[in-house]
C-alpha positions in Angstrom: -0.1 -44.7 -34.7 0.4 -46.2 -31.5 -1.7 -48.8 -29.8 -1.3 -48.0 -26.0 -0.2 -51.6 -24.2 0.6 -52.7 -20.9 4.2 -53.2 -19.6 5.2 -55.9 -17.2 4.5 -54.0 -14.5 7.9 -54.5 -12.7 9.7 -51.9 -10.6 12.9 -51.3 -13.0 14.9 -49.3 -10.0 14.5 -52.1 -8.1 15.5 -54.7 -11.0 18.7 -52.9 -10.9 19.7 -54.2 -7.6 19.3 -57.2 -8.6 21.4 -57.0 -11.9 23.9 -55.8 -9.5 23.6 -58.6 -7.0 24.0 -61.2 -9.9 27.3 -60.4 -10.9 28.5 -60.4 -7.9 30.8 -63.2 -8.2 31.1 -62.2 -11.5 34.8 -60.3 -13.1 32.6 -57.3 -13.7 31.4 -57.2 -10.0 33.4 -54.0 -9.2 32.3 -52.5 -12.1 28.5 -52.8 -11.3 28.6 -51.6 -7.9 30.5 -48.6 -8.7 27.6 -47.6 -11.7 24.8 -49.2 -9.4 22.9 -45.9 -7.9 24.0 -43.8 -11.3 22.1 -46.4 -13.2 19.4 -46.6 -10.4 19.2 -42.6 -11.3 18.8 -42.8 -15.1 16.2 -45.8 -15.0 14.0 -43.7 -12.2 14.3 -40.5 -14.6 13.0 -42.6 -17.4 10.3 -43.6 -15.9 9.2 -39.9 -14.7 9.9 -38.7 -18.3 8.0 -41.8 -19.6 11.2 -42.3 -21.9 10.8 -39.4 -23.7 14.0 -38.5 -25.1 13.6 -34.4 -24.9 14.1 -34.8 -21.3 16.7 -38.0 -21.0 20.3 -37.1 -21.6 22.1 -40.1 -22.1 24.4 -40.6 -19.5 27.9 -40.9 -21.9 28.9 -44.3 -21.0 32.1 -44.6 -23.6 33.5 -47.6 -25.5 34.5 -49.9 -23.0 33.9 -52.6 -20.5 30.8 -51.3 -18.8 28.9 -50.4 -22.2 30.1 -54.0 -23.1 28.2 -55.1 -19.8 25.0 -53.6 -20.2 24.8 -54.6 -23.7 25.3 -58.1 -22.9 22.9 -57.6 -20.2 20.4 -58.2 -23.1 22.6 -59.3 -25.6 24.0 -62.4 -23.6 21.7 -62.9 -20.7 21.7 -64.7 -17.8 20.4 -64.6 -14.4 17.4 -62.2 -14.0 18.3 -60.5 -17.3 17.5 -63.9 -18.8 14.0 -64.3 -16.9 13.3 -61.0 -18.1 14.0 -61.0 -21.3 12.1 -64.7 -21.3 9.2 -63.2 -20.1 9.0 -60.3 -22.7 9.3 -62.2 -25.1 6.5 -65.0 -24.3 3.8 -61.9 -24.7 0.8 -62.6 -27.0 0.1 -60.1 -29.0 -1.1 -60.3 -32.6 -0.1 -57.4 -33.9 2.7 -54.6 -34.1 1.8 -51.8 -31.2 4.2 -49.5 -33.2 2.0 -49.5 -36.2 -1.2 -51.6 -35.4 -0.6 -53.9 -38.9 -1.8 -57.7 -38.0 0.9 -60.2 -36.6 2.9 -61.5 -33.9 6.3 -59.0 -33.4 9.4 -61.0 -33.1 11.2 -58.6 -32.0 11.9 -56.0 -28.9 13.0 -52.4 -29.7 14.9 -50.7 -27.3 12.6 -47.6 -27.6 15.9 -45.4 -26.6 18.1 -47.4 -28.7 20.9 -49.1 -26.5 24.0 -47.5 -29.1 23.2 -44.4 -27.0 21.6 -45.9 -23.9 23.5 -48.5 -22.3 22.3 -47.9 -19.2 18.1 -48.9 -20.4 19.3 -52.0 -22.3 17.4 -54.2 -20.1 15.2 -51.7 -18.8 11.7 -53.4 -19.5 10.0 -50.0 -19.3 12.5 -49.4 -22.3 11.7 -52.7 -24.8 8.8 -53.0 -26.5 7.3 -55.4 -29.2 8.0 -54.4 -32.5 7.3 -55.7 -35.9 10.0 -56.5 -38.7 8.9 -53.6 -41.0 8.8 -50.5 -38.1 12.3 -51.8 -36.8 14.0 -51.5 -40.4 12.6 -48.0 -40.4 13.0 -46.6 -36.7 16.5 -48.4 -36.5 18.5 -45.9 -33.8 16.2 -43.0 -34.1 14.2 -41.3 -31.1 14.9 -37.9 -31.9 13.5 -36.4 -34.8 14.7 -32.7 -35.7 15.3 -32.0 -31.5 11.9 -33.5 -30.6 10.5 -36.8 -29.3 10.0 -38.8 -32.5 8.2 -41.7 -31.9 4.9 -42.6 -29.3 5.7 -45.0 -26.2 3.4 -47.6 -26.9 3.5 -47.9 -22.6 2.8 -44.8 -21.5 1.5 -42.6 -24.9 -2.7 -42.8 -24.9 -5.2 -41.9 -26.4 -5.1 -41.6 -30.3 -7.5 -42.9 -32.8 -6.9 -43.3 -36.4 -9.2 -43.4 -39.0 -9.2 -43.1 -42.6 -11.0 -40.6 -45.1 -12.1 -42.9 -48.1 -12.2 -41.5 -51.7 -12.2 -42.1 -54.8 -14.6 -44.3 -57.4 -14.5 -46.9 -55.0 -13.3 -49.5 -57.4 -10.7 -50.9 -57.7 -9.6 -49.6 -54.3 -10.5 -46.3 -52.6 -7.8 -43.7 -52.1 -7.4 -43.0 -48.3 -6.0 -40.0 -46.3 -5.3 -40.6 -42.7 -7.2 -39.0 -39.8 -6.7 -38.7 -36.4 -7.6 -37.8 -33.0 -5.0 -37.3 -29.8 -3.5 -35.0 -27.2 -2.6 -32.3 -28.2 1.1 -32.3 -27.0 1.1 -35.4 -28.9 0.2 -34.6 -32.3 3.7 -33.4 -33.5 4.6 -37.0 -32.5 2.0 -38.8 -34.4 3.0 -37.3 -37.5 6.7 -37.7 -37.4 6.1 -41.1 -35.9 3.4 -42.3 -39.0 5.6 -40.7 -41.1 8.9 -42.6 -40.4 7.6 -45.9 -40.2 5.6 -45.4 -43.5 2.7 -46.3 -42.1 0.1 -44.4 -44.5 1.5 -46.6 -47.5 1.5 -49.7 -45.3 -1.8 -49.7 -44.6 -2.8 -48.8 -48.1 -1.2 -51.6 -49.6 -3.0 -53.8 -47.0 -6.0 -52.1 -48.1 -5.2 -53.3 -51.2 -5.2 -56.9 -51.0 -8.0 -57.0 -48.2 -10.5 -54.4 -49.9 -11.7 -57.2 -52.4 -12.5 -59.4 -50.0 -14.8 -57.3 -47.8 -16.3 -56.0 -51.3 -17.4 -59.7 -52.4 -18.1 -60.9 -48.7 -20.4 -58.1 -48.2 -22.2 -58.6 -51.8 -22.7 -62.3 -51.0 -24.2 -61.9 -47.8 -25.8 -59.1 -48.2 -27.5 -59.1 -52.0 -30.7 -60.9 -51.1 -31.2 -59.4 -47.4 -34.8 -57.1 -47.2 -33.1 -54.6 -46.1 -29.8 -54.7 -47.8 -28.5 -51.0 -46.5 -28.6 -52.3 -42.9 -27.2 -55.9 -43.0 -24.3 -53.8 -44.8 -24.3 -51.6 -41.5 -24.4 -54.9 -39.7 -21.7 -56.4 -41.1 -19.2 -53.8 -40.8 -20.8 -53.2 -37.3 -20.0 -57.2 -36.1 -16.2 -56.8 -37.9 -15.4 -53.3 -36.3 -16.1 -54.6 -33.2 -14.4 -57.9 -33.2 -11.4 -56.0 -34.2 -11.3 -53.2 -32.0 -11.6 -55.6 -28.7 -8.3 -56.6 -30.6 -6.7 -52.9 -30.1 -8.7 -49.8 -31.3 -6.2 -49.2 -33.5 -5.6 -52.6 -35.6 -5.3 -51.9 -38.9 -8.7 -53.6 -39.8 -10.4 -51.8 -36.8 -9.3 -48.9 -38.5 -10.5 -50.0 -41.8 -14.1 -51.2 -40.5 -14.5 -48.2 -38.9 -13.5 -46.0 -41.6 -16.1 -48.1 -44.3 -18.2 -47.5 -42.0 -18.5 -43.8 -41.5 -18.5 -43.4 -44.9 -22.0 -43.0 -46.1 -20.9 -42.7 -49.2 -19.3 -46.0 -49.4 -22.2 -47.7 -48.0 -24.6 -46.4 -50.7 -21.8 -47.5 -53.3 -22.1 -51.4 -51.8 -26.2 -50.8 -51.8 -25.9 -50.6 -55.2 -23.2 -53.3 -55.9 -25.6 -55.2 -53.8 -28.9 -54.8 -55.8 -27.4 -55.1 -59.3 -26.1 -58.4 -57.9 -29.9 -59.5 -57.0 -30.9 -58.2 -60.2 -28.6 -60.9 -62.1 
């Protein structure tokens, strides 16, 4: 799942040049000039591949001074990797546009992970916000048995999740995931919801929310005349609240999903008027 998000905006060839032009009174000034238009090269290719990794080749850059470098380019910054990285990380999002689960991500991942990409370390097209829970499970993957293994959350569109709710109902429905995207993206999805876990995730927030919608919905909708559509209305006010959020937020999806479910909805009907009845 992938909740598509805007990048900075800023023209990373160009950034380059200026990494370049702040070190030059710097010990590593020879360094940077001599890797300047290879690195200028790599960064433009990423951006034409819109980092997917079946068509970006890391360039090799071996243990050593420049790999140090770039690292520290994000690592240690100063200069315009320091306004950068500054500005990434002031963004306000409330939730995780790796897996769509509530919250504000404390982290960046380097969506090509800089152990085999020093050269897109500070490559804003190549960090993204990321929650604590998908960057213990993605770690220094990208490639997942030869293919791209995880959505861009910049440039990968798109894709709507929902869930198919069965079950009794009570305590908590069992859910399957369901989805709708590209087709050259569906492989993708899969291995990507897959390695971050994110079917179990969202059950086990399932889990501690369901109860609450249950008894919010039987309070306020019990002694309504029409008790069938103030249900409808409910989930109708939530799903949309959420969804100006990211179509994809975990309670979007979870709205929308109760929602489509007629099933469901006759299930609270009834919670509803034995409720009245008492």
């Amino acid at each position: 799942m992938v909740c598509k998000i805007e990048s900075l905006n800023h023209d990373d060839v160009a950034l380059v040049e200026g990494h370049v032009g702040d070190r030059r009174r710097g010990r590593n000034r020879d360094l940077f000039l001599e890797f300047e238009d290879e690195w200028k090269h790599a960064v433009q290719n990423y951006i034409e591949h819109q980092g997917n990794p079946e068509h970006i080749v890391p360039i090799g850059i071996e243990e050593g001074r420049l790999k140090t470098a770039l690292h520290n380019l994000w690592d240690h910054p100063t200069g315009r990797s320091r306004e950068i990285k500054d500005e990434l990380q002031s963004h306000n999002l409330n939730y995780c546009p790796f897996c769509g689960e509530m919250g504000h991500p404390e982290t960046h991942d380097h969506y090509l992970p800089k152990a085999h990409f020093a050269e897109f370390s500070i490559a804003h097209c190549n960090l993204v916000p990321m929650c604590d829970a998908c960057q213990g499970r993605k770690r220094t993957e990208y490639l997942i048995n030869g293919h791209k293994g995880f959505l861009h959350p910049y440039y990968d569109e798109g894709i709507i999740i929902n869930l198919s709710i069965t079950g009794d109902f009570d305590p908590v429905p069992m859910i399957e995931l369901e989805y709708a995207c590209p087709a050259d993206l569906q492989l993708v999805l899969e291995t990507h919801l897959d390695s971050l876990d994110v079917k179990e995730r969202i059950f086990k927030h399932l889990s501690n929310f369901y109860m609450g919608i249950v008894m919010g919905l039987t309070a306020a909708c019990a002694n309504k005349e029409d008790v069938r559509q103030a249900i409808i209305d409910s989930l109708t006010i939530n799903k949309t609240t959420y969804e100006t959020i990211s179509i994809n937020h975990w309670d979007a999806i979870i709205y929308r999903s109760l929602l489509s479910s007629d099933e469901w909805i006759d299930h609270m009907v009834q919670k509803c008027e034995a409720a009245r009845a008492q």
